[in-house]
N, C-alpha and C positions, 0 to 999 in steps of 0.2 A: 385400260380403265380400272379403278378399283370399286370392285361391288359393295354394297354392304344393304342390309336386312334391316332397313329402315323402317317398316309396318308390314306386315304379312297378313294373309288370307287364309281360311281355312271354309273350306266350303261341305258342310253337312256337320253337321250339331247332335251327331250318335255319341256311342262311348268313346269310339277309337278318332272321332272329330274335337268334340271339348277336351277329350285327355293333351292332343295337339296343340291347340290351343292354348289348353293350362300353362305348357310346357314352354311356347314361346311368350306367353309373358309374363311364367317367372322367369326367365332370362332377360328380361326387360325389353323384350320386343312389342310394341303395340301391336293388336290384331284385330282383325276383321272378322267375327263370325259369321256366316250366314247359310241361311234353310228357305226350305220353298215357304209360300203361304202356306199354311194352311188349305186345304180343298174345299172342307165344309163349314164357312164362315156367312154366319149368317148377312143379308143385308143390311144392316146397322154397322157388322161388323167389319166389313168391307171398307170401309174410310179409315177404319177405327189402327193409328198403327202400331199400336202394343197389339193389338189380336192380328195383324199381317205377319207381327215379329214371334207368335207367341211360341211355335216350333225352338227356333234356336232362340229363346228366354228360356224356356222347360230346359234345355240340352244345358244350357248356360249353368242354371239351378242344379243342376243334377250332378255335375261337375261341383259346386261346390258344397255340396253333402254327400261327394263319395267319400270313404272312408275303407282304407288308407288316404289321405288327402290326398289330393294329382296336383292342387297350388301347393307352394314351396309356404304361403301364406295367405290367408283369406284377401287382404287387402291386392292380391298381386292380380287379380281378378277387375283391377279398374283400369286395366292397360287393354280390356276387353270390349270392345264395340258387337253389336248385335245388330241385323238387319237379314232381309229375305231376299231371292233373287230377282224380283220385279224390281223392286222401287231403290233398291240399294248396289244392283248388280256394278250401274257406273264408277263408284267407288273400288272398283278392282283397281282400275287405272293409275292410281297411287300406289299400287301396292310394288313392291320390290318382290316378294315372292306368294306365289298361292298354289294349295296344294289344295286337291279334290279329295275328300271322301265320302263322299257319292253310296248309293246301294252299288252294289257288285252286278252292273248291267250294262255289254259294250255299250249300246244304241242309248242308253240315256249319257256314258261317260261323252261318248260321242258327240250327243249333241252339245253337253255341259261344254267341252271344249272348242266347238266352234263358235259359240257364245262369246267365250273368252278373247281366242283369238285375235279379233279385230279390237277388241277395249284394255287390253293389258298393254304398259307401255314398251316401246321395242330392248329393253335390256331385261324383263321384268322375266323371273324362272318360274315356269309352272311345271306341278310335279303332281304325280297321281300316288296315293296309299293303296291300291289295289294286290290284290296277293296273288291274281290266278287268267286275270286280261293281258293278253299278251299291248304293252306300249305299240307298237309296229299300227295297232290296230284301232287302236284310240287315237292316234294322231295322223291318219290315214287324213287325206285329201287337202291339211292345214298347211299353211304358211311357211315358206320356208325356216323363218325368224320364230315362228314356235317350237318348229321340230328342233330347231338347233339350240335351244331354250326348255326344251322338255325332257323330263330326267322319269324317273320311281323312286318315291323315297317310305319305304315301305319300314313304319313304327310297328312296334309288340306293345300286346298292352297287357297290365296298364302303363301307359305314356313314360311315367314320372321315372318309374322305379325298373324298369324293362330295359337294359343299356341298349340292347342292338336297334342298330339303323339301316336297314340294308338298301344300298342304292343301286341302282338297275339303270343302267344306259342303256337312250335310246340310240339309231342306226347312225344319229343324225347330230346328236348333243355335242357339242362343245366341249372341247377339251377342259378351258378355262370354267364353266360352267361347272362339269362336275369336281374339278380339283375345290372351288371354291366351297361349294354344296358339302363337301367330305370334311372342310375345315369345317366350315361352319358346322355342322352337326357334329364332329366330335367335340372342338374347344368351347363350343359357345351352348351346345343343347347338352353336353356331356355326351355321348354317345359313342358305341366302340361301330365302327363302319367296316360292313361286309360288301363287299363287291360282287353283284348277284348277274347274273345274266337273263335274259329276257325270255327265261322258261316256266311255266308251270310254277305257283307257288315258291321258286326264288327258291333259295337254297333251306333256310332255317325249317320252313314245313315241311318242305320237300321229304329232306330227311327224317324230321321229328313226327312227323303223322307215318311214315310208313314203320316205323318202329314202334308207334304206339299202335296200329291197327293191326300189324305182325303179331304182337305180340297177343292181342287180343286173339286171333284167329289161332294159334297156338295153344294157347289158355283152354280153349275149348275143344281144342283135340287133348289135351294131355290132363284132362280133371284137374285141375289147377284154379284155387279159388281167387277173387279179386282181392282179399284180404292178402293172401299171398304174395299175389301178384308185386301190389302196395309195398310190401314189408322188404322185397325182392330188392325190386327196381326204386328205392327210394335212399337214402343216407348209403347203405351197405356198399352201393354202387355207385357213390358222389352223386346223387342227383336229388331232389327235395323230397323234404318230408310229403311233398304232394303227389309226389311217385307218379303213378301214371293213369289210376281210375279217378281219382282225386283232384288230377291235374286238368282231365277230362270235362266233370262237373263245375271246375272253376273257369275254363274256358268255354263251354253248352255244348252238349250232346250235338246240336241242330248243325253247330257250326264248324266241331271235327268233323262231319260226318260232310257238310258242304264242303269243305277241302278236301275229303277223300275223294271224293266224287269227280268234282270237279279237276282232279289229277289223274284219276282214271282215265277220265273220257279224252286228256289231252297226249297223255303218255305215251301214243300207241304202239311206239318202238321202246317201251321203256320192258326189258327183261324181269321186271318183278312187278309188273303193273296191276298183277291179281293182289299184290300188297296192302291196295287202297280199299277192296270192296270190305266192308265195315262187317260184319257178324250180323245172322240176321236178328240176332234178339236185342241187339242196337240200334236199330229202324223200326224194331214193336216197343222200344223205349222212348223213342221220337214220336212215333204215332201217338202213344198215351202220355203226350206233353211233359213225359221224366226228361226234362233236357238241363238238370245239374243244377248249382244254386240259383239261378235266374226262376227257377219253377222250384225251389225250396226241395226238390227230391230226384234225386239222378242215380247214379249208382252208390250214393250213400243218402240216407237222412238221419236226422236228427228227432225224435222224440223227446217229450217231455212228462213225466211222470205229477200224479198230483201233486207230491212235496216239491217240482218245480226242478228234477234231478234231469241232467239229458244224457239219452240216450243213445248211442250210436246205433245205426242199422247198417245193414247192407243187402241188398237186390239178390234175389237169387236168380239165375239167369232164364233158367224155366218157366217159373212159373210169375216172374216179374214182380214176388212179393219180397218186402222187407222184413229182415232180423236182426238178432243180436249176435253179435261175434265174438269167437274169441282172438286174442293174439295169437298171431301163425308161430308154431312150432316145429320150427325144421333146423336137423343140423348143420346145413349149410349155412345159416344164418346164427347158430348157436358159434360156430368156427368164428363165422367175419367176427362175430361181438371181441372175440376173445383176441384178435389180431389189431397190431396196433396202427398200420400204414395204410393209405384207402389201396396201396396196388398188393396189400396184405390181403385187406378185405377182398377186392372185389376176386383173385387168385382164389380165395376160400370157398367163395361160392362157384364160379366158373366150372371151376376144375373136381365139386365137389360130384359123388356120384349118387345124391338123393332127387326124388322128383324135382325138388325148386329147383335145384343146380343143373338137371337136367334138361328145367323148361328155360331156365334162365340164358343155357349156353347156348341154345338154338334160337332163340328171340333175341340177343344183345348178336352172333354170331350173325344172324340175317342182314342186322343193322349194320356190321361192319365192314361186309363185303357190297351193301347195297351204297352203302358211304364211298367206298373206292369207287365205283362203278359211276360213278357220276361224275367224275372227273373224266375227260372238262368238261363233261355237260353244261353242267350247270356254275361250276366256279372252274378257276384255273389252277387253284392249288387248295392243300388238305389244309391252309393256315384258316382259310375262308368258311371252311364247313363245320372246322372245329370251333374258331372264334363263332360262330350263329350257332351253335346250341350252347355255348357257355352263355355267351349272351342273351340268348331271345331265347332259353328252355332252364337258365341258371342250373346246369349242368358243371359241376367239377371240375369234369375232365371231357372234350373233346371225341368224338370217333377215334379219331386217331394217335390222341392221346390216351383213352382208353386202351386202345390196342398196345401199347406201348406200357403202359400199365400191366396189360397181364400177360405180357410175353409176344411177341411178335410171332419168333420161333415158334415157339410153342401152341399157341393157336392156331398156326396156320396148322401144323402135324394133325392137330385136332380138329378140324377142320376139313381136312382133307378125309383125314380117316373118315368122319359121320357124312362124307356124301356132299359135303359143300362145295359147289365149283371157286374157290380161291382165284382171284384178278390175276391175270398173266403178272400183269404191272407188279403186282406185289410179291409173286414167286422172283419176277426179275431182279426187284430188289434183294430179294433173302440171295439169293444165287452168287450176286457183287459182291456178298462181304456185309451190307448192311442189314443189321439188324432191329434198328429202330427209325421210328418216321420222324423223331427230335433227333436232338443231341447239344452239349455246348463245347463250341470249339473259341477260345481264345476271348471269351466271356459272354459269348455271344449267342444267344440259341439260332440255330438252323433247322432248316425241316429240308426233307426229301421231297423234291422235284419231281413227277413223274415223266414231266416232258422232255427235260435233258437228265433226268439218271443222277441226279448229282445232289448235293444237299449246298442249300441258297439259306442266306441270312432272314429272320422271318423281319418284315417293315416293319418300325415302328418309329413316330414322329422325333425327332433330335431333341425334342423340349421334356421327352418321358426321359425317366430314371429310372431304369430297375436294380433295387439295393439285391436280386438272386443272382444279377448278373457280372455286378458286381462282386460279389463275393464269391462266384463263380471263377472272376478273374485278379482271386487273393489281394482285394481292396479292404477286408476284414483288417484293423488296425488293432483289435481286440474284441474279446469275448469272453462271456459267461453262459452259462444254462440259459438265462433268463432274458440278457440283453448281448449287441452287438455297437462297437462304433467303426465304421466305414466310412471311407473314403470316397467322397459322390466328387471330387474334382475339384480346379480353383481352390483350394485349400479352406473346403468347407465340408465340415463332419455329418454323419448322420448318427443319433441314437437310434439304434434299433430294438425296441424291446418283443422277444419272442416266449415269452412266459405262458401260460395257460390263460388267453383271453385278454393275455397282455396284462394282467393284473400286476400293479404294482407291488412288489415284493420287497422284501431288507436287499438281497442281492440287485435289483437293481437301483436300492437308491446305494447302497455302497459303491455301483458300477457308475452311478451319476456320478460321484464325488470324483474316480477315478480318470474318467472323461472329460472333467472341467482341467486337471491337472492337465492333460495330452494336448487339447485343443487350444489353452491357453499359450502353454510351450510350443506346440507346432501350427497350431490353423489359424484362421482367421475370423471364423464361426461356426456355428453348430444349427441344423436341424435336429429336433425330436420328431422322427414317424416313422413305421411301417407301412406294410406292402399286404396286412395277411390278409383269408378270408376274404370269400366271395362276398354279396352284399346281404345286409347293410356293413358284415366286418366291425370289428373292436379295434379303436385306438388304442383305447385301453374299457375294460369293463368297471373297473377302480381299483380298490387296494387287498391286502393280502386276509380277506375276514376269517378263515380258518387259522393260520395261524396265531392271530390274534384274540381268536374263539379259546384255542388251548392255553394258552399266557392266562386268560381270564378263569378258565375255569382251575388250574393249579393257583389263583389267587396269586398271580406274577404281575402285579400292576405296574410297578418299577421297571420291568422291564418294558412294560407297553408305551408306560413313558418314553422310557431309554429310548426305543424304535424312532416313537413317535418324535421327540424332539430333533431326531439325523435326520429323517422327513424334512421337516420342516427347515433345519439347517442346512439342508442339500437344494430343497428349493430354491430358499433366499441366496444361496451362494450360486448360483445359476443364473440366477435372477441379477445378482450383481457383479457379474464375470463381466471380463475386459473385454468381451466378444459380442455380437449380436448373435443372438437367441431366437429361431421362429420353430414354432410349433404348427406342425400340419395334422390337423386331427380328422377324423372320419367317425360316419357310424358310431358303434358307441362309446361314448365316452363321459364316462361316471364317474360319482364318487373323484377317488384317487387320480384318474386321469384325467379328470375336468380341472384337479389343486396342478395339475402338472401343466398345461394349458393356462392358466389364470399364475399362476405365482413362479414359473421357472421362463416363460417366454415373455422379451420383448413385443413381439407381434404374434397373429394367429394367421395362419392361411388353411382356410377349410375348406373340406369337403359342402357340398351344397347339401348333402345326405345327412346329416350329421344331427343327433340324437344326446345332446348335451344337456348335462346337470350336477347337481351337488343332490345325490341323493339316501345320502346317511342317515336323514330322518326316519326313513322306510323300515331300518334294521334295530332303531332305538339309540341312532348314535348322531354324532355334526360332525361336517369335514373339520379333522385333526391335522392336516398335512397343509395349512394355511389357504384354505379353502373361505372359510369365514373374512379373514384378512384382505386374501387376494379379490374375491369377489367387490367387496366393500371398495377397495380402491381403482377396480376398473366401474364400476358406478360414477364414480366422484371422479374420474380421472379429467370431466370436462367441466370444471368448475375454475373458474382460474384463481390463481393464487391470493391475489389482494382481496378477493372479496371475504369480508368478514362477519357481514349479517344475513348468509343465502339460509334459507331453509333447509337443516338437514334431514329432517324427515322426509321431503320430498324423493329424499334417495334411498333412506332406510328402506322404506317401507316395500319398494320393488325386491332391495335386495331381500330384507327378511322372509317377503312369501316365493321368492325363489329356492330356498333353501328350505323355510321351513314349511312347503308343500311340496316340496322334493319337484320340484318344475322340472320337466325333461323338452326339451325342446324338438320338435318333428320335422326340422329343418335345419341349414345355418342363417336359412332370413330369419328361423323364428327365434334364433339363439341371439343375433344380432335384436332382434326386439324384447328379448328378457333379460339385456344387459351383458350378454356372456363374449360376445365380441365388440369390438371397440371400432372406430369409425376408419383407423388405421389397418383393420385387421381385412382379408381379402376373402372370397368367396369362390370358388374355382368349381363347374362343374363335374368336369373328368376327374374321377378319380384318378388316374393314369399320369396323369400331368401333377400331382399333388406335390411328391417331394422335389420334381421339377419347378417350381413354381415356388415352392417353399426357398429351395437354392437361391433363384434367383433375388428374391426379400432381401436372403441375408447380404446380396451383394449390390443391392440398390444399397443397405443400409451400408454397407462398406463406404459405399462410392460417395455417398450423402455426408459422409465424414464421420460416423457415426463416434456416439461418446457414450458410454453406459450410463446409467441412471442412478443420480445422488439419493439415497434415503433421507429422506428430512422425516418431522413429526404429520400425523395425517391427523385429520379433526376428524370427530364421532358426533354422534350423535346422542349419549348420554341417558341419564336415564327417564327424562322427558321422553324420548321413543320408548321406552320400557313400560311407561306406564299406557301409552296408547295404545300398544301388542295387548298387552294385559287386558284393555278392555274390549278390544275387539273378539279377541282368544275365549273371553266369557262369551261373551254370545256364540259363538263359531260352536262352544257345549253346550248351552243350552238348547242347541236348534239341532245338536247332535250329527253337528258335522263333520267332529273330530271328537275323541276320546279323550278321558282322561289323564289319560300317560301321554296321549299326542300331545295334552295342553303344559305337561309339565316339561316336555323336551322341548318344544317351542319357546317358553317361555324364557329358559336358559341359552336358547339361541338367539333370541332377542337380547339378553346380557351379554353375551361375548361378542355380535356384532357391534351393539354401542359401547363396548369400550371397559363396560363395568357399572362400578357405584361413582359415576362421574359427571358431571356438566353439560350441558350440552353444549357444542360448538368447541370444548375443548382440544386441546392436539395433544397426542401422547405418541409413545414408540409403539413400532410394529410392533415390537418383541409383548410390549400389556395383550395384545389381542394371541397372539399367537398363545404366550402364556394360559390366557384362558381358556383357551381353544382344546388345549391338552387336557387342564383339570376338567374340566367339563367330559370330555372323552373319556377320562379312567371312570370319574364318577357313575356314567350311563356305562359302562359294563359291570361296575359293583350292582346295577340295578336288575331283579331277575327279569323284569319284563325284556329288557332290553336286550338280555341272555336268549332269551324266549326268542326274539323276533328274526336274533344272528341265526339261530339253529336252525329256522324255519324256512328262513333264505335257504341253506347251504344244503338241508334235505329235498327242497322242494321246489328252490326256484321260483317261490312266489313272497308277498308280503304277509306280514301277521297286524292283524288289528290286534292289538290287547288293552 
């Protein structure tokens, strides 16, 4: 039979139920929300069924004023039905899958599923979110047809932005069941899929709470403050800026401390099971409701001073009051700054011999041995345990990858020396010859086996691409500093550009020009993408503004020209190659890499993540690299040709407050609703699948006969839009919603989108608008404000009103 995810069910309307929710229907899945009544409804309210429903409407609501958003788009929210479990419960029986997330209670999952059972139709999968219920025990006395239908599909939250999925078979489940469940949640929810066993909190917490509670209990035998801690275990060591008191607060004090717990009491044979009991001045932070941002003060808060300045704090552990801190000062941490590799850094601290680096090697050390040691416990190989903390803890690098990062050798020696007992498993490996837990043989990464001794190819689906393993196995066709073109197969290119944030630079538009020449002569077409950076990741950040900072300030405008006009002639010549052209963009993609997206590809295949815009207004300047141009014609691009009296305004005017309010889009649904993807262009969740997926474009567009595109005349809009900007732009100052200098950079942005001093509805060459595009660009950095706004970027990473 072929399944398919026709409507789903999500039953409990918490954070980690509506983030679910959200998630399948921005993937276009319709869904069933549903919650209990209400208990204390008054008699009036009792018939009444918006107050039966008003639990999951709150949950519903609340989901759509989180912020980070968990919808891909406000509207994606109407694929979302609401109802409670009395009066709505029979509507399961539609559904093709429902997952419970329930309080964390066997005896009510219990009962919730023998509810289920007799009303869910006989193909339909129900799955439990639970992190710490053994399955075995929840589906105790059901149905045969449920057991072999019931899976664990255990999400990280928040939903949206959390890749990992970890699914957990039960004694009983269907083979076909899970194989399908693993597609579906990777291609269709985006999701990297961990294969968890039916222990304890699964593998991702497993591991990640006894590293964060180790280290905790550590901290307080060795004086070691949380600021430290923080500074420690955070960037220096590839893992977030939320490090791990931070990360604490962002996840609730209540509910590390309910996962410690709750792995203690289950663990009993587990050899570091003292790992989970929490520190007690983390249970008199619980008691006094410090339970992290959900209670606005956990082991940090935030103050606010009259002038309205905030304040960092942090807890001291004693006496449970908040202060002010400074930035930790240690050499081991002075070392990583200065190193320039994370397996530079994280060696710097390790190995360093100051307090940090001392509390550091005994707390990341616990974790790595306590990683081995659960093999097979809990997963069957070290791909599974790495993959769940890069994914569900946005960790860098893996346990094991970590390992591997600062010496295998070498830590264990160290290791053994300070009294650690080291996994036979892993002496057995060092003994064979092998010294690391990767490796790439023949382009291929492998890991080491514990169970046969041997190093196995690590899985990954036939439709991923990886451009590292590639060029691992010298499919590099060329390269620069800044970009690469490889060979992904079928005689289709990839550009890869590896510049600092992917910003576009002269070298790599001289390396586009260089690439159209190869792929013309040899291929059949080209993707533009990369692979870097965890999430959200740079397609590109945009264009090269420091060097163009300096041209400007030596008064070298001809040369910025110079630049700028190969820009733009590198596009267009991209743009009008003999090849199909798609662009796979992700995360962010600004400025410069939105003109490369919009003006060098035929099609777009995006990321769902994807954080798109033209935003040069911000630094005092407008896309110069046919950004104005390119935008304008994917607006109009569904206008069809003979018509000759359509209203161009109707299009200007999206495109002009796109650009000239610097729009960044928090999605690719939201970028396809502010014009930046076209109806043609595709939306792919997985990242993973991206330049796979992109391949494929270019050879649908092969097969489809494909024919490049004729440049003819585009019609503008003229200076009839000029004058409506104009009067909207007065009021937008008067009400002082933009400045002064905003309204004169606007206002010349509305000139070079219409065309100039021209007609409305008239047709002119690309090259009029392009041309503008450029004067206009040298002219805003003769401007010192606009000087002002570049510097302000480039020191501080933010924007300048002036």
């Amino acid at each position: 039979m072929i399944r398919k995810i026709r409507k789903a069910a999500v039953i409990g309307s918490g954070v980690m139920g509506g983030g679910i929710a959200a998630l399948l229907a921005s993937s276009g899945v319709k869904t069933l929300l549903l919650d209990i009544v209400p208990p204390d409804l008054t008699d009036a309210e009792k018939n009444d069924p918006a107050a039966r429903n008003r639990i999951a409407k709150k949950g519903l609501d609340t989901v759509l004023m989180t912020q980070p958003a968990l919808f891909m788009q406000p509207k994606d929210a109407d694929l979302i039905s609401i109802g409670n479990l009395e009066d709505d419960f029979d509507q399961l029986a539609q559904c093709d899958w429902i997952v419970e997330v329930v309080v964390e209670n066997l005896k009510i999952k219990q009962a919730l599923l023998a509810r289920i059972d007799p009303v869910r139709k006989p193909n339909a999968i129900v799955s439990s979110n639970t992190s710490g219920i053994p399955l075995k025990q929840m589906s105790q006395g059901l149905s045969d047809g449920f057991r072999q239908h019931f899976l664990g599909t255990h999400f990280f939250n928040p939903v949206r932005y959390m890749k990992l999925l970890e699914i957990i078979p039960g004694e009983e489940t269907l083979s076909d069941v899970l194989s399908f469940m693993a597609d579906f949640g990777e291609r269709i929810l985006g999701k990297g899929i961990v294969w968890a066993k039916d222990t304890p909190n699964f593998v991702g917490n497993r591991i990640g709470v006894q590293g964060m509670v180790k280290a905790m209990q550590i901290m307080t035998e060795d004086g070691i403050s949380i600021p430290e801690v923080d500074a420690l275990f955070g960037p220096a060591l590839g893992r977030p800026k939320t490090a791990m008191f931070k990360t604490a607060d962002l996840v609730g004090l209540d509910i590390l401390a309910h996962v410690a717990k709750n792995t203690h009491a289950l663990v009993k044979d587990d050899e570091a099971r003292d790992d989970f009991i929490v520190p007690e001045f983390v249970e008199r932070m619980i008691a006094a409701k410090m339970l992290g941002k959900k209670s606005k003060v956990g082991f940090y808060k935030t103050d606010l001073t009259p002038e309205w300045k905030k304040i960092r704090k942090v807890i001291d552990t004693a006496t449970l009051e908040h202060a002010e801190y400074d930035k930790p000062d240690l050499p081991c941490l002075k070392a990583a700054k200065a190193a320039k590799t994370l397996p530079e850094k994280m060696k710097a601290i390790v190995y360093g011999d100051d307090k940090g680096a001392r509390f550091t090697w005994k707390a990341l050390a616990a974790n790595l041995i306590y990683a081995a040691n659960r093999i097979p416990e809990i997963s069957d190989t070290i791909v599974e345990i790495d993959n769940a903390m890069r994914w569900g803890f946005n960790f860098e690098l893996g346990p094991f990858q970590t390992w591997d990062a600062i010496g295998v050798k070498e830590s264990v020696t160290k290791m053994e020396t300070g009294g650690f007992t080291v996994p036979d498993k892993v002496k057995a490996m060092l003994d064979a010859g092998n010294d690391s837990f990767y490796k790439i043989e023949n382009g291929q990464t492998v890991y080491y086996d514990f169970s046969s001794a041997s190093y196995k190819p690590v899985q990954t689906s036939a439709a991923i691409i990886s451009l590292a393993g590639l060029k691992a196995a010298n499919k590099t066709i060329k390269s620069c500093k800044s970009a690469s073109l490889i060979d992904i197969g079928d005689d289709v290119f990839c550009l890869e550009f590896h510049s600092k944030m992917n910003i576009i630079n002269g070298e790599i538009v001289d390396f586009m020009a260089d690439c159209v020449d190869y792929v013309d002569e040899n291929g059949a077409g080209l993707v533009i993408g990369n692979q870097a950076g965890g999430m959200p990741g740079a397609f590109s950040a945009g264009g090269d503004l420091a060097f163009m900072a300096g041209l400007a300030k030596q008064g070298k405008y001809a040369e910025i020209d110079a630049f700028l006009k190969k820009a733009q002639t590198g596009m267009q010549r991209v743009r009008y190659s003999s090849f199909p052209v798609v662009a796979a963009p992700f995360g962010l993609t600004l400025g410069g890499g939105c003109e490369v997206c919009l003006g060098a590809a035929d099609r777009i295949v995006a990321h769902s993540e994807l954080y798109m815009g033209l935003v040069e207004i911000g630094v005092g300047l407008l896309p110069g690299g046919g950004g104005c141009l390119n935008l304008w014609k994917k607006m109009t691009a569904t206008i069809p040709d003979p018509v000759a009296d359509v209203d161009l305004t109707k299009f200007f005017v999206p495109t002009f407050m796109a650009i000239g309010m610097a729009k960044i889009s928090m999605s690719a649904a939201e970028a396809r609703a502010n014009g930046f993807l076209g109806p043609q262009d595709r939306i792919v969740f997985n990242r993973d699948y991206l330049i796979g997926e992109a391949k494929k474009e270019v050879l649908k567009m092969l097969d489809d006969g494909y024919a490049p595109p004729v440049k003819r005349p585009i019609k503008v809009a003229g200076t009839a839009a000029q004058g409506m900007i104009d009067s909207e732009l007065f009021n937008m100052q008067s009400a002082k919603f933009v400045s002064k200098y905003d309204v004169f950079l606007a206002k010349r942005i509305a000139f070079v989108i219409s065309g100039g001093e021209i007609r409305s509805g008239s047709a002119i060459d690309e090259t009029v608008i392009l041309n503008l595009e450029r004067e206009a660009f040298i002219d805003f950095w003769k401007q010192e404000k606009s000087v002002a706004r570049v510097e302000h970027m480039l020191t501080t990473g933010k924007p300048l009103r002036n």
